[in-house]
PyMOL CGO cylinders between C-alpha atoms (Angstrom):
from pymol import cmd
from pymol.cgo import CYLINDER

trace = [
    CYLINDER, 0.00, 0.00, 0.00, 3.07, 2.38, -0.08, 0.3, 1, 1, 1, 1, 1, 1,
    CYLINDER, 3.07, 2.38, -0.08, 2.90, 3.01, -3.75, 0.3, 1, 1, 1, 1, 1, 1,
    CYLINDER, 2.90, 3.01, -3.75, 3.15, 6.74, -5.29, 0.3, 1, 1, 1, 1, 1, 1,
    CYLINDER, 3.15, 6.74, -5.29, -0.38, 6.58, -5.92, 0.3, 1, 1, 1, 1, 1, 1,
    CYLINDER, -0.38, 6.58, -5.92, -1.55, 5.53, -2.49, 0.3, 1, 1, 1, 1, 1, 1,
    CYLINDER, -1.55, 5.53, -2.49, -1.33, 9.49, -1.15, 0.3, 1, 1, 1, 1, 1, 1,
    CYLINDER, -1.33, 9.49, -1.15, -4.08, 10.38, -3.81, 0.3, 1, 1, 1, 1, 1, 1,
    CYLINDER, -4.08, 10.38, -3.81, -6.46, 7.16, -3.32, 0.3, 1, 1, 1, 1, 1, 1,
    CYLINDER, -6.46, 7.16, -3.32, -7.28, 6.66, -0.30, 0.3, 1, 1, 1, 1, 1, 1,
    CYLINDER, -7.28, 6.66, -0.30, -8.34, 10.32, 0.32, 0.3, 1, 1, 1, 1, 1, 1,
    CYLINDER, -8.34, 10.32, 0.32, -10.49, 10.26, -2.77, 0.3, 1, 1, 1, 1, 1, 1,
    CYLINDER, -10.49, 10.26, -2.77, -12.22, 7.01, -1.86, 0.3, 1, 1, 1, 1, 1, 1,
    CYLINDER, -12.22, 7.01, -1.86, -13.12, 8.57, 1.50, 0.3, 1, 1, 1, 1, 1, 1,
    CYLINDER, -13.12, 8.57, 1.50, -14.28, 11.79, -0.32, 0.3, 1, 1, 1, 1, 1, 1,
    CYLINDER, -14.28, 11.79, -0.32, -16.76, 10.07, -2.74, 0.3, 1, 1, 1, 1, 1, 1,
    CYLINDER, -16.76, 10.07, -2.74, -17.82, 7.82, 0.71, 0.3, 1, 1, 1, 1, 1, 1,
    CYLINDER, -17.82, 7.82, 0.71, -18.90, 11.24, 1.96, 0.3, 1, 1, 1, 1, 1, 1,
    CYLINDER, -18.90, 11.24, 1.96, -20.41, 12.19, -0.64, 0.3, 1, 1, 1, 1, 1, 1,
    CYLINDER, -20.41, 12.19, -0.64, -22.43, 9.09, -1.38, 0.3, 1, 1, 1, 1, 1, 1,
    CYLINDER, -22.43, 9.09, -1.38, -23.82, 9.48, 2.17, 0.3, 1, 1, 1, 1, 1, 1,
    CYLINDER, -23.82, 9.48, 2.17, -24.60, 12.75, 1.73, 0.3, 1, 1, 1, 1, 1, 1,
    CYLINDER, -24.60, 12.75, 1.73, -26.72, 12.11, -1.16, 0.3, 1, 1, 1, 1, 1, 1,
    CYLINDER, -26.72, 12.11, -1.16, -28.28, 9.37, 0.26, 0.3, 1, 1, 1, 1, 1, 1,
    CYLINDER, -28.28, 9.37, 0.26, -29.21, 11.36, 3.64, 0.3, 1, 1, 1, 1, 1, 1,
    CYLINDER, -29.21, 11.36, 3.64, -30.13, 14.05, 1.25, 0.3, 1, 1, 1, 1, 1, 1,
    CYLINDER, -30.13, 14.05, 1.25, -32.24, 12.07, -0.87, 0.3, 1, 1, 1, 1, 1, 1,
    CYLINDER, -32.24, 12.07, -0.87, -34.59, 10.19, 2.15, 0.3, 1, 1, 1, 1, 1, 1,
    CYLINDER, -34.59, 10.19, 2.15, -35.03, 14.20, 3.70, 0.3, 1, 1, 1, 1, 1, 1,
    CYLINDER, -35.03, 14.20, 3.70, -36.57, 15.30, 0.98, 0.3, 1, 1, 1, 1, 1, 1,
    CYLINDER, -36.57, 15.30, 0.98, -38.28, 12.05, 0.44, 0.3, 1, 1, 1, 1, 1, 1,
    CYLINDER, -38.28, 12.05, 0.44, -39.99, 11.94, 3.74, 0.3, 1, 1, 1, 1, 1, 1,
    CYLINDER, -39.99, 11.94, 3.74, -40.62, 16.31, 2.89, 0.3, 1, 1, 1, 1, 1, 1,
    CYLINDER, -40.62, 16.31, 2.89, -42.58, 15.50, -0.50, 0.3, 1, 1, 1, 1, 1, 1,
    CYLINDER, -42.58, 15.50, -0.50, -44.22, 12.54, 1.48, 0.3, 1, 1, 1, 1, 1, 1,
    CYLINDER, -44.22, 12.54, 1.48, -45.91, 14.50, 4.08, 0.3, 1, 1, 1, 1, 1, 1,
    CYLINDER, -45.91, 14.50, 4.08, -46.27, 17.82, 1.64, 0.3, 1, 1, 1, 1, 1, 1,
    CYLINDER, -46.27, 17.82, 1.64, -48.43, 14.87, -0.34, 0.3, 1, 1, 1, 1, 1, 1,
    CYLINDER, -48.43, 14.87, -0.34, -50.35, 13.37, 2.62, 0.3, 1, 1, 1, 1, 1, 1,
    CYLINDER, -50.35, 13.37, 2.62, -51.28, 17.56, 3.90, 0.3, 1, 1, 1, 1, 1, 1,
    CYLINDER, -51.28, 17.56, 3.90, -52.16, 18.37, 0.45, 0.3, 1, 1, 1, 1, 1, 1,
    CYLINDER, -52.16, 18.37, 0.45, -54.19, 15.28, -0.80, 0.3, 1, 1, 1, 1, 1, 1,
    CYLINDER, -54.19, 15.28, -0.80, -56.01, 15.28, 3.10, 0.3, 1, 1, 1, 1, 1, 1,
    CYLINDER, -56.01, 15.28, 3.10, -54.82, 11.81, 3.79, 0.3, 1, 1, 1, 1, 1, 1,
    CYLINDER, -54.82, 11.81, 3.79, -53.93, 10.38, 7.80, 0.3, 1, 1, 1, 1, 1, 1,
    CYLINDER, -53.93, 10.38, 7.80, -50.23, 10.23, 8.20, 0.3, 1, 1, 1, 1, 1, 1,
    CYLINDER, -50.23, 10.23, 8.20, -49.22, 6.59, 8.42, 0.3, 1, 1, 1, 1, 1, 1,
    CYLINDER, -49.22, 6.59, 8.42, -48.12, 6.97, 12.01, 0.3, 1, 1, 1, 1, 1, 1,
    CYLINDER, -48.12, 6.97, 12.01, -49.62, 4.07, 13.78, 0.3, 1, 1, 1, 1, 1, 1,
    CYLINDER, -49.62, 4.07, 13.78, -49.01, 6.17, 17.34, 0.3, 1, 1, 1, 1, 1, 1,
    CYLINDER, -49.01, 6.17, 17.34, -51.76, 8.42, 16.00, 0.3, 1, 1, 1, 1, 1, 1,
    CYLINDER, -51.76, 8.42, 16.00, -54.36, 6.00, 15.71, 0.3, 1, 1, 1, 1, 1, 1,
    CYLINDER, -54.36, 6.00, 15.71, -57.42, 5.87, 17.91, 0.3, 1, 1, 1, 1, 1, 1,
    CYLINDER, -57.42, 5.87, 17.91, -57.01, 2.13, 20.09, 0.3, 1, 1, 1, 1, 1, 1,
    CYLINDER, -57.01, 2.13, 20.09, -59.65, -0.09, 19.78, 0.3, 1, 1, 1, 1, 1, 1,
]
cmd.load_cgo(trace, "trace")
């Protein structure tokens, strides 16, 4: 692992890790944003099962 290229590789394999995550964390915000924006807008119950009545 103590090739010439080894200073550049590493570092860029952890910078596109970051940024993977990041557009994956990004990507289930604004999922779950557009989901309830859809569910206030079309009148439909959340799908929280805390919020329902018990029987």
């Amino acid at each position: 692992m103590a090739d010439k290229y080894a200073l550049f590789i590493w570092p860029a394999y952890l910078v596109t890790g970051v940024v993977f995550a990041a557009l994956i964390g990004l990507s289930l915000s604004h999922s779950r944003r557009w989901k309830r924006r859809y569910e206030e807008l079309s009148g439909k119950a959340p799908a929280d099962p805390a919020k329902k009545a018990a029987p």
